[in-house]
PDB file of N, CA, C and O in Angstrom:
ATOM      1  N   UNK A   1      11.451  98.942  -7.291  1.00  0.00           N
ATOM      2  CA  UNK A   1      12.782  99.428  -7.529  1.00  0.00           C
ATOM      3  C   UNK A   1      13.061 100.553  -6.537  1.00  0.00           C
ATOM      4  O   UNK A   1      12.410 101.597  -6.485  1.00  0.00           O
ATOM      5  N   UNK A   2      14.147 100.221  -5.716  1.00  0.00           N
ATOM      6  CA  UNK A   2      14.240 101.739  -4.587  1.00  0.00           C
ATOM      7  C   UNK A   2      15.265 102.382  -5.396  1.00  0.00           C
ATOM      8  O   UNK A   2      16.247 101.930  -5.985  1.00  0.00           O
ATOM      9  N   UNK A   3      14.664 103.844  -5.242  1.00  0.00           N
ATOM     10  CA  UNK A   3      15.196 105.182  -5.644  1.00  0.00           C
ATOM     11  C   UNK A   3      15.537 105.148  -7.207  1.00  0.00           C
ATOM     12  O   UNK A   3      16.462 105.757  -7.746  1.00  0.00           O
ATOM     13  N   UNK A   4      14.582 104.294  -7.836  1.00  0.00           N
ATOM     14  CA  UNK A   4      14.371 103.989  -9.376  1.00  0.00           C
ATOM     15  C   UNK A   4      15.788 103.373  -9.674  1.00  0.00           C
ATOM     16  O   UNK A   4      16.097 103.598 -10.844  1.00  0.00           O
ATOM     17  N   UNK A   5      16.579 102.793  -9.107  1.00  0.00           N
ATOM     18  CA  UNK A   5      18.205 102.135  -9.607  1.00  0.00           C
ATOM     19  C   UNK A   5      17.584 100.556 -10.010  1.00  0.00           C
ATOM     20  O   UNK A   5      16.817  99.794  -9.422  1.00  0.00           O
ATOM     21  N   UNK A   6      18.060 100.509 -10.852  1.00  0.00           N
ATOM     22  CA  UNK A   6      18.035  98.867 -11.578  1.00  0.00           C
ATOM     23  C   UNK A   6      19.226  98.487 -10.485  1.00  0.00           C
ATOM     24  O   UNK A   6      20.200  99.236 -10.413  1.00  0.00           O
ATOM     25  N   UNK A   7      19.145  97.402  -9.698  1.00  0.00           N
ATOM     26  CA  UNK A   7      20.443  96.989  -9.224  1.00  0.00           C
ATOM     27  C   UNK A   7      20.574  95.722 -10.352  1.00  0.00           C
ATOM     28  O   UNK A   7      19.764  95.265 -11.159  1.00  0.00           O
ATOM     29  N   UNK A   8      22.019  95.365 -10.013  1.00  0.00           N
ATOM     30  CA  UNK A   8      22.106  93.886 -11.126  1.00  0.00           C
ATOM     31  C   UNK A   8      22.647  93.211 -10.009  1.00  0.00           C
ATOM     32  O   UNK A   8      23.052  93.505  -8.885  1.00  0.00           O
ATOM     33  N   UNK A   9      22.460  91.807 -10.986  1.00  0.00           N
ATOM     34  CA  UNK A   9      23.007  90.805  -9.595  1.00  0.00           C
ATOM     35  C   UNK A   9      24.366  90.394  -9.338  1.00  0.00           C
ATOM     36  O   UNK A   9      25.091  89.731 -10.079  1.00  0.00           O
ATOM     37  N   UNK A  10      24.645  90.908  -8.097  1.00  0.00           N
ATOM     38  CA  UNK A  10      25.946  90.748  -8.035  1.00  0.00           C
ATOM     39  C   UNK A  10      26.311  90.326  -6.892  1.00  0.00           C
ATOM     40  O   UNK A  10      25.556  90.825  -6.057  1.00  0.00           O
ATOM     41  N   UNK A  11      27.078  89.664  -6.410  1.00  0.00           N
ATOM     42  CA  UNK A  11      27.942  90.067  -5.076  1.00  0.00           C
ATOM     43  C   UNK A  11      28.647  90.872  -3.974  1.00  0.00           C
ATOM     44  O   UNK A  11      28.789  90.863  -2.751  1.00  0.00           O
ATOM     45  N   UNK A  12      29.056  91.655  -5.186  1.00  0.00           N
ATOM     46  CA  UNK A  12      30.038  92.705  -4.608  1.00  0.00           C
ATOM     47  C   UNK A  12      29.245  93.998  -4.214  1.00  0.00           C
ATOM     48  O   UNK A  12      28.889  94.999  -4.837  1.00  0.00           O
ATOM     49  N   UNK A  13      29.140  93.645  -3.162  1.00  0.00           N
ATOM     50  CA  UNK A  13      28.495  94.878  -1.965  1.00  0.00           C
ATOM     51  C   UNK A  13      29.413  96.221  -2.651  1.00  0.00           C
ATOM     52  O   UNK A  13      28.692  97.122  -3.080  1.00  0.00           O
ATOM     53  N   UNK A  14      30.584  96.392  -2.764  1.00  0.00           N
ATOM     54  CA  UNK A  14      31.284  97.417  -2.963  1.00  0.00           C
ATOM     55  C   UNK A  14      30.684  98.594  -4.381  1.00  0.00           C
ATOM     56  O   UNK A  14      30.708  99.816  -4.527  1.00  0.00           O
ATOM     57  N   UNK A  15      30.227  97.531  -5.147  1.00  0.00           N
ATOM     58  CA  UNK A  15      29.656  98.089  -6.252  1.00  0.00           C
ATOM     59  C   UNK A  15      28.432  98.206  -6.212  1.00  0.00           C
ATOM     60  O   UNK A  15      28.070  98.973  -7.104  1.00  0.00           O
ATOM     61  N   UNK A  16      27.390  97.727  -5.465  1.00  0.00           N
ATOM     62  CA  UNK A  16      26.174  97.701  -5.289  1.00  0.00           C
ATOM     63  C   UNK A  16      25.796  99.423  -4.284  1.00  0.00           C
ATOM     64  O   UNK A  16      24.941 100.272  -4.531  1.00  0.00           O
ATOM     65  N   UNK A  17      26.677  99.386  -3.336  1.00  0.00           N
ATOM     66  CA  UNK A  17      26.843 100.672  -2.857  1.00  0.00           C
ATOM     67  C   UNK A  17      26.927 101.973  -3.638  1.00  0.00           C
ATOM     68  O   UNK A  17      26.142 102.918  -3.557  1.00  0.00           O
ATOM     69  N   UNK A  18      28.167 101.852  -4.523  1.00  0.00           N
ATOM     70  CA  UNK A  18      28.581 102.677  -5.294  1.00  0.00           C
ATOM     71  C   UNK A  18      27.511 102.904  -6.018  1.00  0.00           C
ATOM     72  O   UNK A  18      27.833 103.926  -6.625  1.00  0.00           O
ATOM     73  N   UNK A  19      25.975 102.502  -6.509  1.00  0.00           N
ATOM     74  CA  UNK A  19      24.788 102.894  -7.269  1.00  0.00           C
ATOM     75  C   UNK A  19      23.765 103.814  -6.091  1.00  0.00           C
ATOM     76  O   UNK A  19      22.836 104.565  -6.388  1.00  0.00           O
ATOM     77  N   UNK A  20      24.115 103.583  -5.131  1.00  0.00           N
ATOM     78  CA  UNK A  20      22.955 104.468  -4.266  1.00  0.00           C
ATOM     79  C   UNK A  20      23.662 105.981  -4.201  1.00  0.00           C
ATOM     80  O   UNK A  20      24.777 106.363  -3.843  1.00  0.00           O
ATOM     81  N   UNK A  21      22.762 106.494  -4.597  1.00  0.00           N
ATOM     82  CA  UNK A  21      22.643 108.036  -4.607  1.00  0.00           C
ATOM     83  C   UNK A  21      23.663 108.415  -3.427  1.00  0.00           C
ATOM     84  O   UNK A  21      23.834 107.788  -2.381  1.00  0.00           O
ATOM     85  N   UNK A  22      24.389 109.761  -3.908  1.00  0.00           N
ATOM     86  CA  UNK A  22      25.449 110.467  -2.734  1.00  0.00           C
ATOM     87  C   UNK A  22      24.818 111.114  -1.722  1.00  0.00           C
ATOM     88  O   UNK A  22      25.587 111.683  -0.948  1.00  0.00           O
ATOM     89  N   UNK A  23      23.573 111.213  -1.468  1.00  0.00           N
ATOM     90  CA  UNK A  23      22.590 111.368  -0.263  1.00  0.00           C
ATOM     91  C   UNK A  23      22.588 110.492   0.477  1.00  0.00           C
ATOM     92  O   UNK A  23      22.164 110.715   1.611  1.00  0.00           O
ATOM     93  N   UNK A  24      22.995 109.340   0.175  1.00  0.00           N
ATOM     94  CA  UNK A  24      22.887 107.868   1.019  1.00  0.00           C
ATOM     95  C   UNK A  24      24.112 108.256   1.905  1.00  0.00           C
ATOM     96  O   UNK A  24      24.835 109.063   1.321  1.00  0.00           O
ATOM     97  N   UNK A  25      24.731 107.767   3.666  1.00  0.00           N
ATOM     98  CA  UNK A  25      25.476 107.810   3.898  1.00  0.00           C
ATOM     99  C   UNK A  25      26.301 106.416   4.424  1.00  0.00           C
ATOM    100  O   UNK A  25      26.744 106.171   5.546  1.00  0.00           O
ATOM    101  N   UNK A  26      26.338 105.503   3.034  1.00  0.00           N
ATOM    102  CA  UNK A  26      26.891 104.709   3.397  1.00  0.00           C
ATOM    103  C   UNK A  26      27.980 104.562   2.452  1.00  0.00           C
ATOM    104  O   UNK A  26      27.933 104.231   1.267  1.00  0.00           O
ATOM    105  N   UNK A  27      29.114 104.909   3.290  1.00  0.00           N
ATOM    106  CA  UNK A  27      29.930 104.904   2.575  1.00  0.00           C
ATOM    107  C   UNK A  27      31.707 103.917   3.001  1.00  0.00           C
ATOM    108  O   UNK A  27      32.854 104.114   2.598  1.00  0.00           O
ATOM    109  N   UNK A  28      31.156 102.961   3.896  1.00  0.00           N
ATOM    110  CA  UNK A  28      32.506 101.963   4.536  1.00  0.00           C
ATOM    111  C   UNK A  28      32.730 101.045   2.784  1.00  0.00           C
ATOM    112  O   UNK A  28      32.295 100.927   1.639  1.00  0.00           O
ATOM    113  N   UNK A  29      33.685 100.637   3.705  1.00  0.00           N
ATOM    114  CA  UNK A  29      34.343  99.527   2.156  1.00  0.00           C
ATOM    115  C   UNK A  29      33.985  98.028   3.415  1.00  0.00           C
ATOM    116  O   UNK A  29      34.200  97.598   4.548  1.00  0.00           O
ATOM    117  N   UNK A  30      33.059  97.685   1.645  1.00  0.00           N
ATOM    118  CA  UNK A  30      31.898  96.422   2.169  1.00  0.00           C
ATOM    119  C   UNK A  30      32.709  95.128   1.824  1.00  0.00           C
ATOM    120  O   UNK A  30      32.127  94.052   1.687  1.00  0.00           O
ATOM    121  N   UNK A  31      34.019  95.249   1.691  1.00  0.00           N
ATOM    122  CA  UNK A  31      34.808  93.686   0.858  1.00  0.00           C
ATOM    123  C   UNK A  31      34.668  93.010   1.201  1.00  0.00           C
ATOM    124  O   UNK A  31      34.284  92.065   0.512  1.00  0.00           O
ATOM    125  N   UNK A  32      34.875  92.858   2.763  1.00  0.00           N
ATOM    126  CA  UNK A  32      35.221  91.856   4.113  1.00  0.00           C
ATOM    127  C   UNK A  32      33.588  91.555   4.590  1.00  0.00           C
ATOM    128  O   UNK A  32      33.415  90.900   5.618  1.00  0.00           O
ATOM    129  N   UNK A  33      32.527  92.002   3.896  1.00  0.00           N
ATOM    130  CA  UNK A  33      30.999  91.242   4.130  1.00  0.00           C
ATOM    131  C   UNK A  33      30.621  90.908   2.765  1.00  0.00           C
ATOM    132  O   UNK A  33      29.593  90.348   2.385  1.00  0.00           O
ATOM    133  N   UNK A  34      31.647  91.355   2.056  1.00  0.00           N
ATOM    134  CA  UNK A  34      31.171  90.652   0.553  1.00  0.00           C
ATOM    135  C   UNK A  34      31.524  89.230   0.233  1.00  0.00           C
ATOM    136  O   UNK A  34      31.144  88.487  -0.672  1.00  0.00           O
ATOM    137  N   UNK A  35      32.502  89.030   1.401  1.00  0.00           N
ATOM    138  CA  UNK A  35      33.359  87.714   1.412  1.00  0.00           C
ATOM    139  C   UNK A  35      32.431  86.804   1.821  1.00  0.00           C
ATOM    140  O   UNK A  35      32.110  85.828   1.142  1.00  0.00           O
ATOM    141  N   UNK A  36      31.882  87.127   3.131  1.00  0.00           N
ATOM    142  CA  UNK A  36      30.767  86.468   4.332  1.00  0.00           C
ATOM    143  C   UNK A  36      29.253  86.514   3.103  1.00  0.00           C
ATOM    144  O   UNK A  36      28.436  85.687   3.508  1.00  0.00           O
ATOM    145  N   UNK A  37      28.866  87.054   2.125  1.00  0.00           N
ATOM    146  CA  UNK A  37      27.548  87.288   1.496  1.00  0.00           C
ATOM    147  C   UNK A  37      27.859  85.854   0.907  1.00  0.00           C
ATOM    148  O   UNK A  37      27.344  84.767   1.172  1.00  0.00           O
ATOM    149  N   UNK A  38      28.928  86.216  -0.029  1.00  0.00           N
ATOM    150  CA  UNK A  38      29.173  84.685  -0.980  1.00  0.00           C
ATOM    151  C   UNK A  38      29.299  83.463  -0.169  1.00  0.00           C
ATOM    152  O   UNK A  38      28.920  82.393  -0.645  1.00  0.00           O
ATOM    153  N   UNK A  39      29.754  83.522   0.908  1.00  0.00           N
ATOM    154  CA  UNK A  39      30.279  82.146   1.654  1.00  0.00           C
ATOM    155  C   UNK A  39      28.840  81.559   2.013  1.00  0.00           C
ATOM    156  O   UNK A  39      28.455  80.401   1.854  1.00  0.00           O
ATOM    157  N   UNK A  40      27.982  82.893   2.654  1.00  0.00           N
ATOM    158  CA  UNK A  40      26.684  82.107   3.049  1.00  0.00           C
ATOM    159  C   UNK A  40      25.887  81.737   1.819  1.00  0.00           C
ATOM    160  O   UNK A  40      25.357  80.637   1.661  1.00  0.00           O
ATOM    161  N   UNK A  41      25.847  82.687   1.005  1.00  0.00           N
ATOM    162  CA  UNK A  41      24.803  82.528  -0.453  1.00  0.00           C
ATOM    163  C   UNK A  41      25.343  80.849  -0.920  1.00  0.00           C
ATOM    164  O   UNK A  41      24.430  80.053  -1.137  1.00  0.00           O
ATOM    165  N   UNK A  42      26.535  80.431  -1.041  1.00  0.00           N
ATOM    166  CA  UNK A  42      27.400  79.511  -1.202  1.00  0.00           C
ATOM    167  C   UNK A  42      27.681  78.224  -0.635  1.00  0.00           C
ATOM    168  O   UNK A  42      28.499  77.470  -1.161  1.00  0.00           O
ATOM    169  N   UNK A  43      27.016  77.911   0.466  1.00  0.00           N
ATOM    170  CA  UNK A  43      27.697  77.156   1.953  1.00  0.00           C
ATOM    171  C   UNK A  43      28.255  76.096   1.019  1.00  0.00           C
ATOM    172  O   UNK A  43      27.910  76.016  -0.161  1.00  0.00           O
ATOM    173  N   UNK A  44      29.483  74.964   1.830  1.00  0.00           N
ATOM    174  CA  UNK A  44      30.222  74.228   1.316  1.00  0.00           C
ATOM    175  C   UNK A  44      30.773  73.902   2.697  1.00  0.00           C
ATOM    176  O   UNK A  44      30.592  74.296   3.849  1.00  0.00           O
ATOM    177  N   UNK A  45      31.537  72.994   2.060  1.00  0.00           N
ATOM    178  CA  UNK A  45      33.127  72.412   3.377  1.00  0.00           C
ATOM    179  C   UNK A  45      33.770  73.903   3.644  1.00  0.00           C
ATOM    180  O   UNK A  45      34.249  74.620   2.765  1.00  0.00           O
ATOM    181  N   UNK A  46      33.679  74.220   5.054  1.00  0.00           N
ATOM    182  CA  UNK A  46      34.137  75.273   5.465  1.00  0.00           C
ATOM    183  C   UNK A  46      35.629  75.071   6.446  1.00  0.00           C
ATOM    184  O   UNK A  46      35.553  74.263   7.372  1.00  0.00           O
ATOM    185  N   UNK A  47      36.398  75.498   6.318  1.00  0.00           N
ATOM    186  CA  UNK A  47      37.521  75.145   7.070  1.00  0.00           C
ATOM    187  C   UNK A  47      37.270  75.568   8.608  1.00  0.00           C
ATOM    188  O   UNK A  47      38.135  75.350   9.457  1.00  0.00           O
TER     189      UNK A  47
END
């Protein structure tokens, strides 16, 4: 477990961020690779 956080399973980078400690400096808005996480976790007919 890093920095003792239970993560849960999710997708959304945005919220997965939001659990790492305010020492961490990551702080961009992850939506637009949260899109690209699911699509690959996901593959299908891609347009």
């Amino acid at each position: 477990m890093l920095e003792e956080i239970d993560f849960p399973f999710t997708h959304d980078l945005n919220a997965l961020r939001n659990l790492l400690p305010d020492s961490w400096p990551v702080r961009a808005d992850l939506a637009d690779l949260t899109g690209w996480a699911v699509l690959a976790r996901y593959p299908g007919e891609w347009p």
